[in-house]
DSSP file (Angstrom, degrees, kcal/mol; ACC not computed):
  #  RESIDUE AA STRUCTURE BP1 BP2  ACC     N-H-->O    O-->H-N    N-H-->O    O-->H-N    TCO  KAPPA ALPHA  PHI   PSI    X-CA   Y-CA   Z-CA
    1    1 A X              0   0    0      0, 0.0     0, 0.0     0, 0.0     0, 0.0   0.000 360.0 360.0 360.0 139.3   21.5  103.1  141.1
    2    2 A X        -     0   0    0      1,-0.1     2,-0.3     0, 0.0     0, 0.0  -0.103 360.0-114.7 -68.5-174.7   20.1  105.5  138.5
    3    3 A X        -     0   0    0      0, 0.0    -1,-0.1     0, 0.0     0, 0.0  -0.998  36.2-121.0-129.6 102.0   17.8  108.3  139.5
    4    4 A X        -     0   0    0     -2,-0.3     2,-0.3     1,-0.0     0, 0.0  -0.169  44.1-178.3 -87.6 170.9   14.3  107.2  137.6
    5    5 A X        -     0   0    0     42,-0.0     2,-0.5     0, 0.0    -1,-0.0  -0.782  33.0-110.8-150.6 163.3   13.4  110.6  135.0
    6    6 A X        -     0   0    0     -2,-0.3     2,-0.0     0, 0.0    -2,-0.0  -0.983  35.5-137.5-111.1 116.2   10.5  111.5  132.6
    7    7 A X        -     0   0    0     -2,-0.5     2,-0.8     1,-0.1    39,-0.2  -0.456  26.5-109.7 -74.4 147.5   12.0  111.4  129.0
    8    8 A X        -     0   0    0     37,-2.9     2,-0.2     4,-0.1    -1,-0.1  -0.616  29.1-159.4 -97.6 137.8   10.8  114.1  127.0
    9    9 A X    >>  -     0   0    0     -2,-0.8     3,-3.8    35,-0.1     4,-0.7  -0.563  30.6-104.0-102.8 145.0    8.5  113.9  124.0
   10   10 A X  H 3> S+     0   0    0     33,-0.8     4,-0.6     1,-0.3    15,-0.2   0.359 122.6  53.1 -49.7  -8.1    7.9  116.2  121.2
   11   11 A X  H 3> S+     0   0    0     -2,-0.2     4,-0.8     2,-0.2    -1,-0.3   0.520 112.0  48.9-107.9  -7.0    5.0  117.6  122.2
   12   12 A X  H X> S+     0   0    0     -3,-3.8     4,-7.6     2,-0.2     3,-2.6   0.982 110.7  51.6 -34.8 -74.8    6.9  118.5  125.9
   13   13 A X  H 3X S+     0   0    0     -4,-0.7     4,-2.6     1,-0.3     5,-0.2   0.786 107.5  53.3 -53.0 -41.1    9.5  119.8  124.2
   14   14 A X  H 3<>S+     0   0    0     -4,-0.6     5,-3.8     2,-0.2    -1,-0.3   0.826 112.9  40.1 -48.3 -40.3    7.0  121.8  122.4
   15   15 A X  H X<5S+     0   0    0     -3,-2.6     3,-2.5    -4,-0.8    -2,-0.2   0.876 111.4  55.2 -81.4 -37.3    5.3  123.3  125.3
   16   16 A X  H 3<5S+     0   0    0     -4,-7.6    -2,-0.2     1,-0.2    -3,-0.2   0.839 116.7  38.8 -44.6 -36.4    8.4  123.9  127.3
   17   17 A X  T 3<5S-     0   0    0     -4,-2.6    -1,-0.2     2,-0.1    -2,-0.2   0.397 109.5-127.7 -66.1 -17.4    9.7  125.9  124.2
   18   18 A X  T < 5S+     0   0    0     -3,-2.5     2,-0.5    -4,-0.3    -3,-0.2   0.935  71.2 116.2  44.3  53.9    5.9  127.5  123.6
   19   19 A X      < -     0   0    0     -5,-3.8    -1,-0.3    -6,-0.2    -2,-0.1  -0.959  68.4-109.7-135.3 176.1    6.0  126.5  119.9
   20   20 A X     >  -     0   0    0     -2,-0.5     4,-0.8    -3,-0.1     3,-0.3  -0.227  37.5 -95.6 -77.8 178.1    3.9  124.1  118.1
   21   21 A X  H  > S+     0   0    0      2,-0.2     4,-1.3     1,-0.2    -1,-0.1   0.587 113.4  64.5 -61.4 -25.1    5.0  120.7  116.8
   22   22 A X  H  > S+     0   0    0      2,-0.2     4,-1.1     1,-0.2    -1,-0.2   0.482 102.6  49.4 -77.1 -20.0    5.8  121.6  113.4
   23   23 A X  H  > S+     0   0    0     -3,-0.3     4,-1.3     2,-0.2     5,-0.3   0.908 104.6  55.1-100.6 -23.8    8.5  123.7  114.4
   24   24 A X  H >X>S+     0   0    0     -4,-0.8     3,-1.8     1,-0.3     4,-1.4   0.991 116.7  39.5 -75.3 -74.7   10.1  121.4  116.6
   25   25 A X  H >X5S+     0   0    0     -4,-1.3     4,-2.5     1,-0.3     3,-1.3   0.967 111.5  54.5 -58.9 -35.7   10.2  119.1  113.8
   26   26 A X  H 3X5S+     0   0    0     -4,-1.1     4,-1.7     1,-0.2    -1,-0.3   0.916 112.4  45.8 -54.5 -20.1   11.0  121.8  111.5
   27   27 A X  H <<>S+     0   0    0     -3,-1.8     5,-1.4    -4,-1.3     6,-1.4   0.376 107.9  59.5 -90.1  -4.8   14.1  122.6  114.1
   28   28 A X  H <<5S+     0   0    0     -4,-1.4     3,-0.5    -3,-1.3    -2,-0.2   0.812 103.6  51.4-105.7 -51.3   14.6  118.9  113.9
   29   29 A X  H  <<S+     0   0    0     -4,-2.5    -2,-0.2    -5,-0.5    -3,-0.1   0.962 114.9  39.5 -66.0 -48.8   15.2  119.1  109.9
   30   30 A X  T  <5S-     0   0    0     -4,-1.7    -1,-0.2    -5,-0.4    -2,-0.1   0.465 112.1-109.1 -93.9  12.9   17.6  121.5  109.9
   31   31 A X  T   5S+     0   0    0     -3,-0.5    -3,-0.2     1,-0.1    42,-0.2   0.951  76.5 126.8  89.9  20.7   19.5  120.8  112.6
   32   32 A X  S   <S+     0   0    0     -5,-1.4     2,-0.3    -8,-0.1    -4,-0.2   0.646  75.3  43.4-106.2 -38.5   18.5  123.7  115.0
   33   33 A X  S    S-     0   0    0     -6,-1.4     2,-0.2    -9,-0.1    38,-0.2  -0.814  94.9-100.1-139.0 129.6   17.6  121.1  118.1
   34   34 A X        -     0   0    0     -2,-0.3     2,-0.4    15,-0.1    19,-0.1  -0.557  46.3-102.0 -75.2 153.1   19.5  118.2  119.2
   35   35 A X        -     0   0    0     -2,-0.2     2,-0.1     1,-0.1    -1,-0.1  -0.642  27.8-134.1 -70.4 119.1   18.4  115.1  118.2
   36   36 A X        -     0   0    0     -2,-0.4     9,-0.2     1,-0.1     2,-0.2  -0.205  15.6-121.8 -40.9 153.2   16.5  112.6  120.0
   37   37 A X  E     -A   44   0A   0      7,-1.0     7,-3.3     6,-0.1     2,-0.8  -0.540  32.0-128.2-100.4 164.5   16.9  109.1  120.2
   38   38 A X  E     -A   43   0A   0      5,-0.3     2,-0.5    -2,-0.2     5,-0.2  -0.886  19.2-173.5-121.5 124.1   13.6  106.9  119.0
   39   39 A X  E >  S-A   42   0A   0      3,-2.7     3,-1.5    -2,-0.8    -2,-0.0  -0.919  72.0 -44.0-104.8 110.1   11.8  104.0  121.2
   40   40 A X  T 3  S-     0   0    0     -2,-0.5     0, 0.0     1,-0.3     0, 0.0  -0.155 120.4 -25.0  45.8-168.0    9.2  102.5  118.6
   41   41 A X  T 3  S+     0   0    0     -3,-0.1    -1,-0.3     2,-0.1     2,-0.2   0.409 123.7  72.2 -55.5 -33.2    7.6  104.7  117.0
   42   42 A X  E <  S-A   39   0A   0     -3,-1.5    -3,-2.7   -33,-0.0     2,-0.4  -0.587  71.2-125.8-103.9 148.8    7.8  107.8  119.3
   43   43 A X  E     -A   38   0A   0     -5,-0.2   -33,-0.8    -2,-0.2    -5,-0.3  -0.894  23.0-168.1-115.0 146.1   11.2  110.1  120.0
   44   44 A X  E     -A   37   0A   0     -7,-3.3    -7,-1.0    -2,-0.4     2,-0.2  -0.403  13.3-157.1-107.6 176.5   12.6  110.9  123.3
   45   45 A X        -     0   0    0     -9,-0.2   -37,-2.9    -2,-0.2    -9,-0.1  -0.729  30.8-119.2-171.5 122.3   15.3  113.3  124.8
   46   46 A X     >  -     0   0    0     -2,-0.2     4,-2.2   -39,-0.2     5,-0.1  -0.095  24.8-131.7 -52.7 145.1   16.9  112.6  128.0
   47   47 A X  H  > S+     0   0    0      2,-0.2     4,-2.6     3,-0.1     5,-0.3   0.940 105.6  62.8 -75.1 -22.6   15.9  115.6  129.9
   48   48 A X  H  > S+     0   0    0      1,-0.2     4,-3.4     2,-0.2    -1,-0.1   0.994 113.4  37.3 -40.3 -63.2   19.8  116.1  131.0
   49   49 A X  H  4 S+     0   0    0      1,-0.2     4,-0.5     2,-0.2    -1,-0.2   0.899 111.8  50.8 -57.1 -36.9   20.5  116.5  127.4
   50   50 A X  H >X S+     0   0    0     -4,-2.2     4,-1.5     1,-0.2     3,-1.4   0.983 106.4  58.7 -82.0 -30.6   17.9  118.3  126.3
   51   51 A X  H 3X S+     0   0    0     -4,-2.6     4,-1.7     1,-0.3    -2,-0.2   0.898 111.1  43.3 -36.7 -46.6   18.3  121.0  129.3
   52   52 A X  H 3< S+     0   0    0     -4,-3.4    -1,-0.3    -5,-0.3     4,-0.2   0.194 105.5  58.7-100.6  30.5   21.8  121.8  128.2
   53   53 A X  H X4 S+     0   0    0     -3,-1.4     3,-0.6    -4,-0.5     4,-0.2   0.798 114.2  43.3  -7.7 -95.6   20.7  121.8  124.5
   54   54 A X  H 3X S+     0   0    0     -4,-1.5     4,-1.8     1,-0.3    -2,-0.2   0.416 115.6  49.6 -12.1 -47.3   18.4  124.6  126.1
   55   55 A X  T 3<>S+     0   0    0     -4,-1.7     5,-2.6     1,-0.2    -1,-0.3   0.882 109.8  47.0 -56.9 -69.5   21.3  126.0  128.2
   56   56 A X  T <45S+     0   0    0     -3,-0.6    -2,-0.3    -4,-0.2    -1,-0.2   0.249 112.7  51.0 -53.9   1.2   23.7  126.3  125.5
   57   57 A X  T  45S+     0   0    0     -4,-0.2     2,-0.7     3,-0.1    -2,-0.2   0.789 111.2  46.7-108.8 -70.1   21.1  127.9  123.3
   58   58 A X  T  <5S-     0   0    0     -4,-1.8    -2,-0.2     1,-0.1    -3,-0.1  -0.092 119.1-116.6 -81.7  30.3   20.2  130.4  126.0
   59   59 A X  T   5 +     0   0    0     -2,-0.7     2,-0.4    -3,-0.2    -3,-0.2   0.695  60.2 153.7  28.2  32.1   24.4  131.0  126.5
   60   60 A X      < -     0   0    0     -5,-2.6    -3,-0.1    -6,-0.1    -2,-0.1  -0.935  52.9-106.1 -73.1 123.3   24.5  129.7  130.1
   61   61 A X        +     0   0    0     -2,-0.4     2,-0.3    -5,-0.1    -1,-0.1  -0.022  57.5 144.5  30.2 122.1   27.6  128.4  131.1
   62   62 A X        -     0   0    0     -6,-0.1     2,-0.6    -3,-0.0     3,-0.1  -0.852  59.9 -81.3 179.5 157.3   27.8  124.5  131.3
   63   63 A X        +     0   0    0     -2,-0.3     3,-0.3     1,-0.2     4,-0.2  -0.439  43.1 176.4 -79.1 122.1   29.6  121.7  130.9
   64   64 A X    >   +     0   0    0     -2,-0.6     3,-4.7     1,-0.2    -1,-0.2   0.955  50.5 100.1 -88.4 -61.7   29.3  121.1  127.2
   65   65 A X  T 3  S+     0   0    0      1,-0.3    -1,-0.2    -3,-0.1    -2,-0.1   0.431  91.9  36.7 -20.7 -45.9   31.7  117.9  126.9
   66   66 A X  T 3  S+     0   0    0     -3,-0.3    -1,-0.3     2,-0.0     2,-0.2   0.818  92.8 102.0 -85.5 -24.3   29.0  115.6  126.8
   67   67 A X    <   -     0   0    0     -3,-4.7    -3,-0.0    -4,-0.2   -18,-0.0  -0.156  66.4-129.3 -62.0 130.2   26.5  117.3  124.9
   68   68 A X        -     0   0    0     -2,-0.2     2,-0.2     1,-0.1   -34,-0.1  -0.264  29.9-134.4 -31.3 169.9   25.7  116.5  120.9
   69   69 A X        -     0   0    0    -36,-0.1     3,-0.1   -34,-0.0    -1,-0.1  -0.865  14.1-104.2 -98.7 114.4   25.8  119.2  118.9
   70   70 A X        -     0   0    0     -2,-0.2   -36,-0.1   -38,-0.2   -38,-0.1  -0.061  34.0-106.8 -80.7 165.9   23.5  120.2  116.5
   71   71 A X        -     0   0    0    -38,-0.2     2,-0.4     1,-0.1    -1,-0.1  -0.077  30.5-121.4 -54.8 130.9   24.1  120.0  113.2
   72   72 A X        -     0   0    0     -3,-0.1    -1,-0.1     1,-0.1   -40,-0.1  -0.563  29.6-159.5 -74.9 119.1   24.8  123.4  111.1
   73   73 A X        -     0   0    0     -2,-0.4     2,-0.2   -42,-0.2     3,-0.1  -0.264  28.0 -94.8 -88.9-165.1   22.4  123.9  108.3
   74   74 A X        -     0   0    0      1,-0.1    -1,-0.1    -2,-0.0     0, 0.0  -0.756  59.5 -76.5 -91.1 154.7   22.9  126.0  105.5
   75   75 A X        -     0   0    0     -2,-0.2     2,-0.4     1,-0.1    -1,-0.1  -0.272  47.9-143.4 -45.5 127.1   21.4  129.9  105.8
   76   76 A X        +     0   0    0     -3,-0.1     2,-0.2     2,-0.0    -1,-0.1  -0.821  60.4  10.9 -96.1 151.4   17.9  129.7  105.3
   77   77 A X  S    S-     0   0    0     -2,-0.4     2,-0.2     2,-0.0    -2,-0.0  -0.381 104.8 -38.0  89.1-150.8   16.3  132.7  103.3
   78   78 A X        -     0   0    0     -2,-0.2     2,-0.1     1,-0.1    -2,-0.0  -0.643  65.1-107.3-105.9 154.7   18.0  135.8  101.1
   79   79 A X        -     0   0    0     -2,-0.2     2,-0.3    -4,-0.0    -1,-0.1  -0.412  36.6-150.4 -79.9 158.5   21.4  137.4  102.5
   80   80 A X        -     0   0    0     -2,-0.1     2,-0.2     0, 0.0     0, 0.0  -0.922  17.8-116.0-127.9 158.5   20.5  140.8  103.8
   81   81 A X        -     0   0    0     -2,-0.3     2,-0.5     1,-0.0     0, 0.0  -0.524  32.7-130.9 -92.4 175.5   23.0  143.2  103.6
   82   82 A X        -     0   0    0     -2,-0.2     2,-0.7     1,-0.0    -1,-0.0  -0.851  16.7-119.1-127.5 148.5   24.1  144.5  107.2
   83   83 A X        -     0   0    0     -2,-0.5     2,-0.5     2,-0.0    -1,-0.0  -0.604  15.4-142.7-104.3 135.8   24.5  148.1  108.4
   84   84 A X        -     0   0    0     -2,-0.7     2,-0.6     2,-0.0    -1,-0.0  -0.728   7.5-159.8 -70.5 119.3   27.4  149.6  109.6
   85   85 A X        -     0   0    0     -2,-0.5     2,-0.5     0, 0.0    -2,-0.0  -0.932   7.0-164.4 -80.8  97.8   27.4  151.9  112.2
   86   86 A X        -     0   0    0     -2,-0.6    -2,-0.0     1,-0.2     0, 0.0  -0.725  14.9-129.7 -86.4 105.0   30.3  154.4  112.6
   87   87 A X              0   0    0     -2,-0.5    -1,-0.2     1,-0.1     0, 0.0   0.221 360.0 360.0 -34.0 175.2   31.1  156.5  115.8
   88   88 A X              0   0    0      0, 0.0    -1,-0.1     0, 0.0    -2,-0.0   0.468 360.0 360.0-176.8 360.0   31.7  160.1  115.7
C-alpha cells in the first residue's frame, strides 16, 4: 500500500520557490522546471519528483535515474562576452 501525498500545484510550487506564477509558467515554457502531469484542467507534480527537480537544481546528490529532465532551451538574451582572469 501507497503512502497517501499532497500533489503539488502551481501556485505551491510558486510559494515554495518564492516566485510568482508567471515565472513558473515562464520556467514551464522554456523548459527550466520539470513538467507536470495535468488532471482536468489544473497541473500537478508528484512532490517526489518535483523535490529532486529541486535537488538536482540546488546540486545535491540524488538518485537521478528516475527523474525527467528538463528540456534545454535555447540562450535567452544577447551573448556577453566573458572575462578572463590570469594569475600572476
Amino acid at each position: 500500500m501507497t503512502e497517501p501525498y499532497t500533489p503539488i500545484t502551481k501556485e505551491m510550487a510558486a510559494q515554495i520557490l518564492n516566485v510568482s506564477k508567471r515565472t513558473i509558467d515562464n520556467w514551464l515554457a522554456d523548459g527550466s522546471i520539470v513538467q507536470p502531469q495535468a488532471i482536468g484542467r489544473r497541473v500537478y507534480w508528484h512532490p517526489q519528483i518535483f523535490y529532486a527537480w529541486l535537488d538536482l537544481r540546488l546540486g545535491i546528490n540524488c538518485d537521478t535515474t528516475s527523474i525527467p529532465r528538463p528540456i534545454q532551451g535555447k540562450p535567452r538574451g544577447r551573448p556577453r562576452a566573458t572575462l578572463r582572469r590570469t594569475c600572476h
